[in-house]
N, C-alpha and C positions, 0 to 999 in steps of 0.2 A: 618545448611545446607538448609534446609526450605526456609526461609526467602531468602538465599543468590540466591535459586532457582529461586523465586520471581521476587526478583532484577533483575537480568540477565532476563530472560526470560520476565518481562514485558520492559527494553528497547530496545528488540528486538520486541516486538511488537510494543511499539513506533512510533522504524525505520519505519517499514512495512507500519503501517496504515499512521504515517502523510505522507508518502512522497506515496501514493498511492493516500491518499486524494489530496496532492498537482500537483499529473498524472492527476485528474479527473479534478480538477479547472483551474488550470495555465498553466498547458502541452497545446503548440499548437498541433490541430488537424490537419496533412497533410495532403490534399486529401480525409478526412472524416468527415461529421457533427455529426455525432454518438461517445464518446466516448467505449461503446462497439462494435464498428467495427475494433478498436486496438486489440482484443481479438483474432486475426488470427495470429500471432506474439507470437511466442514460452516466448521470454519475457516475455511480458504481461501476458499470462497465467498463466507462472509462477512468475508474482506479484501477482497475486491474491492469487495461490494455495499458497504462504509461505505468505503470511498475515494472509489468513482462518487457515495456521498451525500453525504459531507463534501466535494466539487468540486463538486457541485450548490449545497448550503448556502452555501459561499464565493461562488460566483457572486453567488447570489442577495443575498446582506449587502452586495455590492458595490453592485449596481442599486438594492437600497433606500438605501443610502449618498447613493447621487448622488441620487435624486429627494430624500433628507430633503434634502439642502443645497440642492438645484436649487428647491424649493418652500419648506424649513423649514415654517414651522407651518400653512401658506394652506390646504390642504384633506390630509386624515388619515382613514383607512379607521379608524370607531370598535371594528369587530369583529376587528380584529387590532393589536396593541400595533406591528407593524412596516408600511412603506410599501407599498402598491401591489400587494399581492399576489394579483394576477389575472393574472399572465401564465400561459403556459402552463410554464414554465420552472420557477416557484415554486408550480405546482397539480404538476407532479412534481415534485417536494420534498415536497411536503404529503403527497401518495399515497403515495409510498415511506416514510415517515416511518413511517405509522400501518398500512402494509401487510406493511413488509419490513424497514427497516432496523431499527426499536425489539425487533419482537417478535424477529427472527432474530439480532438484535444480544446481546439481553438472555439468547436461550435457550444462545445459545454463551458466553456469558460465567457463567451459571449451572450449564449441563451439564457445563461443565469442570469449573470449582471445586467442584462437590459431588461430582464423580466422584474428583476429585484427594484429596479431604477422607477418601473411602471408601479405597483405595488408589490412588496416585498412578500404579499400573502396568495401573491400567484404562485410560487416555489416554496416559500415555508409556511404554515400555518403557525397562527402566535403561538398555538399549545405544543409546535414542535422547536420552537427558539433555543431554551433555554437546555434543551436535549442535545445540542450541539454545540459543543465548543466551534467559539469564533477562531482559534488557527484551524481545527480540521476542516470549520469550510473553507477558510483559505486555502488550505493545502487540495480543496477535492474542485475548488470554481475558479481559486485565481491563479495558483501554482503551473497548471497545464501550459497558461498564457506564457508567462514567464519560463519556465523551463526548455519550453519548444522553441523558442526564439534564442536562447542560450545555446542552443543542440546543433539550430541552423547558424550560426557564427564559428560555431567550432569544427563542425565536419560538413564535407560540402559529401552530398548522398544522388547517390547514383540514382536519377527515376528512371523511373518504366516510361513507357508511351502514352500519351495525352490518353487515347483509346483506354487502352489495358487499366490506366489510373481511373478514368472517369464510371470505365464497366465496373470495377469493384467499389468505390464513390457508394455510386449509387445502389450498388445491390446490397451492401452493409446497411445502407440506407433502408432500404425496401424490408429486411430480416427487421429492422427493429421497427418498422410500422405494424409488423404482424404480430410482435410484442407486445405494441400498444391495445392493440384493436382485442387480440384475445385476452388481454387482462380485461378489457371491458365489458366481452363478451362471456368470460366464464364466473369473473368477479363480481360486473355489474357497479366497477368506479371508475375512473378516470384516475390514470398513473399521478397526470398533475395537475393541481388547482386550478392554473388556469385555466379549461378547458371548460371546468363548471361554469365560466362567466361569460363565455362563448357559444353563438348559435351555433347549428350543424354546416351552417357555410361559412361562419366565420374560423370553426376547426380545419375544416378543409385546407382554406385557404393557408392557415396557421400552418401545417404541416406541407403544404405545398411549398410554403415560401423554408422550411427547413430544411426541405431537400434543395432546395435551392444555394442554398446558404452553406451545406456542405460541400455542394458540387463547387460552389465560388471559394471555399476558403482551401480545395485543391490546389484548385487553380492558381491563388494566392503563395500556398506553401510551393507549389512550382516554380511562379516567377521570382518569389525571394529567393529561393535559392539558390538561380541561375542570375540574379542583379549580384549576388554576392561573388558568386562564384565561375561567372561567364558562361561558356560555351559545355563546362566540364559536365553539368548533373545530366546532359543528354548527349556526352561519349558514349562512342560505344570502345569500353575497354578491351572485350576479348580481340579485335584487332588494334591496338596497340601494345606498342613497345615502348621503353623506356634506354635510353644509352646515356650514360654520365661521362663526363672528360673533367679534368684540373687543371685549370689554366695555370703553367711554370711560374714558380715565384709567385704564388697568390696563396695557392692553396683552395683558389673557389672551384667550387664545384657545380657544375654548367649541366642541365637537364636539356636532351631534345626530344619530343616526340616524334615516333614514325608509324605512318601508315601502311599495316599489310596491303 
C-alpha cells in the first residue's frame, strides 16, 4: 500500500506542477504583464493551493513509504490506515486538506461547471476559448474534483474541530471577497462575467450562496471522510498508543488501541 501510495500521489503531483509550470511559461498573459497578477482568479489560486497540497501529500507517501518498509508491521497507528502521522509535516496535510484544499478545490470545480452548464460565457468569453487548451482547463476545473476524492480514499486525515474548520472556512472565504470587491473598486470590472448579467441583489445573493457552498462542501469533505474512515479523522492522537502482538503460528499481527 505504501509504495501504491506513492504512485498515485506523485502523478498527481506531476499533474499539478508541470502544467502550472506550463501556466507560468506558455500561458498567454491577457491584459497582464505579471504572471502573479493571475492570482485574483479563484482558479489560479487554487492551482497553486492543490500543487503546494499535492507536494505536501507526495512528501508525506514518501515518509510513510520508508517507516512502512523500515518497521513493516512491528507497531501501526490503529486510528489512521497510513504510518506515523504525527509529524508536523503531515498535521499540515491534514489541515489544509479539511480547511482549504477539499472545500476550495471542490467549490472551483463545481462553480465552473455549473456556471459553464448555465452559459459557458459567464466564466469564459468566446474571445478567450481558443487561448485555452481544453486539458489545461481540465486540469484547472475538473482535475481538483477528481484528485481530492482520490486523496480522501487513500489517507484517512486527521481534522480539526467543526469550530476551528468552519472559523477558517470562512475567513478564506471573507479574504477573497475583498479580492473581489477591490478589483472592482481600483479596476472598475468585475473579476467574472457573470456578474455583468447580474443586479446588485442578484450579486449579493450570488456570493452569499458561495459562502454558503464552501462552508457546506467542509462540511461534506468532513463527513466523507469520517463515512470512509469512521470514528479515526476526529481521534485525538496525542493520547493514544498503539501495542502490536503475533498471534503463535500465524504470524498476524494484531493492533490495540489505548487510551491515556
Amino acid at each position: 500500500m505504501g509504495l501504491f501510495r506513492v504512485l498515485i500521489y506523485g502523478i498527481i503531483f506531476g499533474v499539478w506542477a508541470g502544467s502550472l509550470f506550463y501556466d507560468i511559461y506558455f500561458m498567454p498573459r491577457i491584459g497582464v504583464q505579471s504572471w502573479f497578477s493571475k492570482l485574483v482568479m479563484l482558479t489560479m489560486l487554487n492551482f497553486v493551493l492543490q500543487t503546494i497540497y499535492s507536494t505536501i501529500c507526495f512528501v508525506c507517501a514518501i515518509f510513510d513509504w520508508i517507516e512502512e518498509t523500515k518497521h513493516q508491521e512491528e507497531y501501526k497507528h490503529v486510528h489512521v490506515p497510513s504510518y506515523w502521522r504525527l509529524t508536523k509535516l503531515h498535521k499540515i496535510c491534514d489541515f489544509m486538506y479539511s480547511t482549504s484544499a477539499f472545500p476550495v478545490g471542490m467549490a472551483t470545480s463545481l462553480l465552473f461547471w455549473g456556471l459553464y452548464a448555465a452559459n459557458p460565457e459567464y466564466v469564459v468569453p468566446k474571445w478567450a476559448v481558443g487561448l485555452i487548451p481544453h486539458w489545461h482547463n481540465h486540469v484547472t476545473h475538473t482535475a481538483p474534483m477528481v484528485f481530492l476524492m482520490i486523496d480522501t480514499l487513500l489517507t484517512c486525515h486527521h481534522a480539526p474541530s467543526k469550530k476551528t474548520g468552519s472559523i477558517v472556512v470562512l475567513s478564506l472565504y471573507a479574504f477573497y471577497l475583498a479580492i473581489i470587491f477591490f478589483v472592482k473598486l481600483t479596476q472598475g470590472y468585475w473579476l467574472y462575467p457573470v456578474f455583468n448579467h447580474l443586479s446588485n441583489q442578484l450579486i449579493f445573493f450570488f456570493l452569499a450562496f458561495g459562502g454558503i457552498l464552501l462552508w457546506f462542501l467542509y462540511l461534506i469533505g468532513d463527513g466523507f471522510n469520517s463515512m470512509i474512515w469512521g470514528k479515526a479523522p476526529h481521534a485525538n492522537p496525542s493520547s493514544s498508543t498503539t501495542t502490536s502482538t503475533v498471534t503463535p503460528g500465524t504470524g498476524a499481527n494484531t493492533s490495540a488501541l489505548k487510551r491515556d
